[in-house]
N, C-alpha and C positions, 0 to 999 in steps of 0.2 A: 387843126381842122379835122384830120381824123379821129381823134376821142370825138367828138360830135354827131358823126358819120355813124359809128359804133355807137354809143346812144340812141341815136336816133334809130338804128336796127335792133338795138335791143326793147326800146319800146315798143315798134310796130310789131314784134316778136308776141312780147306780153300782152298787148292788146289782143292779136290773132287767137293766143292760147283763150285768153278769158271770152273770148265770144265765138270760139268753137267748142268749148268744153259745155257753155252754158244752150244754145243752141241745141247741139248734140244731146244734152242730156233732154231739153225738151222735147225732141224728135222722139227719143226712145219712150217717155214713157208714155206718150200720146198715141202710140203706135203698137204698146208692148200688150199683152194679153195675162188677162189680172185671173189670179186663179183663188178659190176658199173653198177648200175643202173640207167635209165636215169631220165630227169627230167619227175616230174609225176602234178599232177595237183589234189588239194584234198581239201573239209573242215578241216579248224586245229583249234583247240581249247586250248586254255592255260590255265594250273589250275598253281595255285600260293603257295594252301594252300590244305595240304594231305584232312584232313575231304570233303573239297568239291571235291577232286580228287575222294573218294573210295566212298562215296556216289552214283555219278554218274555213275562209274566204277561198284556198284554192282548192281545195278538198272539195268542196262542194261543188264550185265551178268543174273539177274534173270530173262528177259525177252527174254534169248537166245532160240532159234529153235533149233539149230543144233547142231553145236560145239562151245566150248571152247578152247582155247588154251594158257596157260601161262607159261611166264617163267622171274624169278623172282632171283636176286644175290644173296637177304636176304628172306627170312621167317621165320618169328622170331615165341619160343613155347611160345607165351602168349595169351592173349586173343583175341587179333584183328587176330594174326594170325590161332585162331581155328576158330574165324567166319567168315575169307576168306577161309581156307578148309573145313567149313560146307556146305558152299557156294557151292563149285565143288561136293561135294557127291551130296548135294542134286539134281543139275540140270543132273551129271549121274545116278542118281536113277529114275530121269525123262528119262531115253532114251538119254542122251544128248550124242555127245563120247568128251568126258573131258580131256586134258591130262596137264599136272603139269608137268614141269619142272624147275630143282635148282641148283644152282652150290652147288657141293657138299660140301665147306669146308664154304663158305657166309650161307650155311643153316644148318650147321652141326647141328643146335639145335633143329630138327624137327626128333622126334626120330623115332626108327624103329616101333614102335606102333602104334605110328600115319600113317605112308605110309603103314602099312598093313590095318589099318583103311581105309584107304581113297581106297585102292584097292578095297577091298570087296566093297564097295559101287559102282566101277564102273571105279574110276580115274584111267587113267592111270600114273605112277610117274616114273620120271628118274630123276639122277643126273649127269650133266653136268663137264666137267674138273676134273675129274677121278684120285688123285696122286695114279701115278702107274710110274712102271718099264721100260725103266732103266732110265728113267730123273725123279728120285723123288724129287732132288730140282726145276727143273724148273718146272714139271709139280703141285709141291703145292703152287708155287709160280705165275703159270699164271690163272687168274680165269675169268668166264664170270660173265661179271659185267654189260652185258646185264635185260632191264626190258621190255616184250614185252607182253601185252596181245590181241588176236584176237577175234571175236566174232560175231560167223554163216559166218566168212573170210567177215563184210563189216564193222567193228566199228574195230579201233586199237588202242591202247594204247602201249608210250611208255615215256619216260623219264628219272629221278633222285629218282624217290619214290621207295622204295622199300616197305616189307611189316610185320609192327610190331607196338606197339602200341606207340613206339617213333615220327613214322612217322605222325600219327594223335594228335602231340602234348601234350603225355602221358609218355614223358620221365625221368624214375626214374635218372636222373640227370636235376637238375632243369638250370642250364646253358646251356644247349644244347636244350630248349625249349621254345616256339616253332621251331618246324624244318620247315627250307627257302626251299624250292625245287622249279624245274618246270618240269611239265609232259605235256603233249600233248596227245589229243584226234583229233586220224585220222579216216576222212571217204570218201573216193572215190579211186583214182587209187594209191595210196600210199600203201594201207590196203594189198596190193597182193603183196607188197615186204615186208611188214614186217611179213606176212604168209610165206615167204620163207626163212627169215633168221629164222625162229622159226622152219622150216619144216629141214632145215641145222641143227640148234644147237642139236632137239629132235634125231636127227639120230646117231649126235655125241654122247648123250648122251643113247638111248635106243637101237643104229642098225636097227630102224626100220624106211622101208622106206616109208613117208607119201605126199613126196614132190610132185609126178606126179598127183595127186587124185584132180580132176580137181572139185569135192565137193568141197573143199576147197577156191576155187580159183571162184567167183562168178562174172559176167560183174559188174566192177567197173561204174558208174557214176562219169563223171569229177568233180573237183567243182572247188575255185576260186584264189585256192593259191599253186603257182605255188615250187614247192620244191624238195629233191633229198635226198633220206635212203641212209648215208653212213657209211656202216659196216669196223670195223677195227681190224685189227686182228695184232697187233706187228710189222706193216709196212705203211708203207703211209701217214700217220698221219701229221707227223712232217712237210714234207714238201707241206702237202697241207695246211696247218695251215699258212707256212711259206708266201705261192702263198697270201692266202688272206691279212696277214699281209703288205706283201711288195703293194699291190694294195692301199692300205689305203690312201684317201684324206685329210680326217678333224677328223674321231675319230675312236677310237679301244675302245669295252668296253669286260672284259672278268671275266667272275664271275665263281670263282674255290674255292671249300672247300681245296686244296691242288697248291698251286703254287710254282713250283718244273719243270720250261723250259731247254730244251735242249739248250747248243750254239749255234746253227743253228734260234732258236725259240728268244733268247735273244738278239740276232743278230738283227736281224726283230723287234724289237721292238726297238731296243737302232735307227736302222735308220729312224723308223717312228718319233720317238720324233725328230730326227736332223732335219727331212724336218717340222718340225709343225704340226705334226698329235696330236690331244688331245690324252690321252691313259690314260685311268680308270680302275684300277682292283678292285673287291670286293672278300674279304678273312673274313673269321668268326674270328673274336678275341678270342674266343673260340676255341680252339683245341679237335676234340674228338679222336685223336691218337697224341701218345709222338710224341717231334721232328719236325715234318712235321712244325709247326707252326714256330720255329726256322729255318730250314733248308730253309724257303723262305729271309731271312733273308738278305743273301749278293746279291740275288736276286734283292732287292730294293733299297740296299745303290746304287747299277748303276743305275737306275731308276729315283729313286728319283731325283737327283741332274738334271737330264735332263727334267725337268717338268710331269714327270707320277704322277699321283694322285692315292692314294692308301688307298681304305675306308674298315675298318676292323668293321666290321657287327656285334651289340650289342645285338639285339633281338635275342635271342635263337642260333642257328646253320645254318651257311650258308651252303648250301649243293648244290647249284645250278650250272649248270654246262652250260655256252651261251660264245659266242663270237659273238659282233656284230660291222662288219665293216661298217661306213656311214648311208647310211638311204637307201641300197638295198640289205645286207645282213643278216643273224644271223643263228647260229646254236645253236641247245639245243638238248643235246641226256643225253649219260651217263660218256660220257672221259673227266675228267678230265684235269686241263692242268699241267700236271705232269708227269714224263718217265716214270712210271708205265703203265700209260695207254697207251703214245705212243709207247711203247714197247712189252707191257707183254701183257695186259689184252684183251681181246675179249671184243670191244665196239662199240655202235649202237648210230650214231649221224644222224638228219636230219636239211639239209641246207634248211634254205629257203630263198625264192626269193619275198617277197611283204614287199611292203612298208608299210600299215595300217598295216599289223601283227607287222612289228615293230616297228609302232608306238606303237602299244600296248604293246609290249613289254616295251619298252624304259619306261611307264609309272609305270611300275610294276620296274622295276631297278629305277627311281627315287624314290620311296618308300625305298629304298633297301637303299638307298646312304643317304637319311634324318634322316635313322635307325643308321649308322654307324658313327666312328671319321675316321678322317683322319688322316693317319700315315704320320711322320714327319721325313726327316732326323737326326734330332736331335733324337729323340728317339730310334734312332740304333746305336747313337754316342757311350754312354756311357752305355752299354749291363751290365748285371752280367755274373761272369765266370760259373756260371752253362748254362747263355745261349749260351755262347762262346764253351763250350763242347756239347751242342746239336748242336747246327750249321757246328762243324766240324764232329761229328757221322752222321748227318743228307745228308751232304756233299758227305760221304765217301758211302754210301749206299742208296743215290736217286734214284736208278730205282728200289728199293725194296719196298717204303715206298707207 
């Protein structure tokens, strides 16, 4: 009689989960505030590697006038992350107005001592995607996996890095290091939209409204690369992904720590390969969550056979997140290409529009790909049954992972 009982709780279980996740997601995006920005025209800078990322990144933040402003998926309690909140007291103890933003569960290990620390000295602190009532599954399940830092509203920072001392290639798992990312350093008329997705997320997260405070918002200076902040919030994603994919002449390159496409998305790619489009994906051979690394799995067996090339990245942790069509577009934010992100997660991608950027780019992925083997349809022939059970768990529960 009790196996029954236990059944019977484990269904009412499943059921609650799938009609508070589905619920919840309707509530947000009925509710959520849809932003198009146009194209802006800005200096962008590519970092490759975290140390010379937060280097740069704190150098400038120590030489900020006015404000700060960040907001960040992860912050991690170790070291790197106490001397990036040493960091924000100190420049609020300066007069600065500082404010810290985190998603609450990406930073759960920044305890309450430390944010009352960091108060007292000046910082303002909120946490972002709040699991609260009545969507408690959906609302712990969608997180902002946004990374935006401003600075006096004319230097911006965004990308893949988050902030712990893994990221500067200090990771107590020696497989997962060094960590592969890219971030982006903006400065001209770009810097005022990603002041306003920060001045959006900080409201969602404190109530407080900073957005009209025209301090903030400084006469941008043009510069010389022409681009477009596109924020995503559980919509739009998939089929503008789809717009670029289906446009594709000669190549598709798309570099994800998580590849996990919608049919819509798989679609789009199975017909680039028929027309002769090249098509390159780089994935970490390393997995730093169960499953995910399997679950791309029958993903490839359709790929592969139609000539996609598929480089599984040896050096440390690929964590980088671009798609680049031809030699006139690429984007690099923080969305993965995987239904979590196209679905769930609040994420900040910028498209850009110049060809030297990507060629520069392209050169940093040829690095990328010298570093990696190339996966072979053979090598999916003959799986083990433990990976034949991750791939079908991984299957069943892909917009979660």
């Amino acid at each position: 009689m009790w196996w029954i009982i236990i059944i019977g709780i484990l269904i009412i279980a499943a059921a609650w989960v799938a009609v508070d996740f589905k619920l919840g997601r309707q509530h947000f995006i009925r509710t959520r505030m849809k932003r198009d920005y146009p194209v802006r025209e800005s200096d962008i800078q590519l970092f490759s590697r975290g140390p010379d990322l937060f280097d740069t990144m704190f150098k400038e933040m120590k030489m900020a006038t006015s404000s700060i402003h960040v907001l960040f998926y992860i912050v991690q309690d170790d070291h790197f992350g106490f001397r990036f909140m040493d960091l924000l007291m100190e420049k609020a103890r300066e007069g600065l107005e500082v404010r810290l933003l985190m998603d609450q569960l990406g930073s759960f290990s920044v305890s309450k001592a430390k944010v009352r620390e960091l108060e007292d000295a000046g910082v303002e602190v909120a946490f972002t995607q709040k699991v609260r009532l009545p969507y408690l599954f959906f609302s712990s399940q969608q997180r902002n996996h946004r990374k935006i830092t401003v600075i006096d509203g004319v230097i911006a920072y965004m990308g893949g890095y988050n902030v712990g001392k893994e990221y500067i290639d200090e990771n107590d798992k020696p497989e997962l290091s060094p960590w592969r990312d890219y971030h982006l350093r903006i400065e001209g008329e770009g810097v005022h939209d990603l002041q306003t997705e920060f001045t959006i997320d900080w409201y969602r997260g404190s109530r407080k409204q900073i957005e009209d405070d025209p301090k903030y918002f400084p006469e941008p200076e043009k510069g010389l690369i022409k681009h477009r902040i596109f924020p995503t919030e559980g919509v739009n994603i998939e089929d503008f992904f789809r717009e670029f994919l289906d446009e594709a002449k000669e190549e598709i390159i798309i570099g994800t720590p998580y590849f996990i496409p919608t049919p819509i998305l798989m679609d789009a790619l199975c017909r680039a390969l028929d027309r002769g489009v090249d098509v390159s994906i780089i994935v970490p051979d390393n997995a730093d969550h169960m499953i995910v690394k399997e679950t791309a799995f029958p993903y490839f067996r359709k790929l592969l056979p139609k000539g996609a090339k598929v480089y599984q990245f040896l050096n440390g942790f690929y964590h980088a997140k671009l798609l680049v069509i031809d030699d006139h577009f690429c984007d690099i934010g923080t969305a993965n290409f995987d239904q979590r992100s196209f679905f769930i997660n609040l994420e900040l991608n910028n498209l850009i529009y110049d060809k030297a950027f990507i060629g520069t780019l392209k050169k940093e992925i040829a690095k990328d790909m010298m570093e990696s083997d190339l996966l072979s349809s053979e090598d999916l022939s003959n799986v083990s049954v433990m990976t034949k059970i991750k791939e079908k768990i991984g299957g069943a529960i892909s917009i979660l992972l």
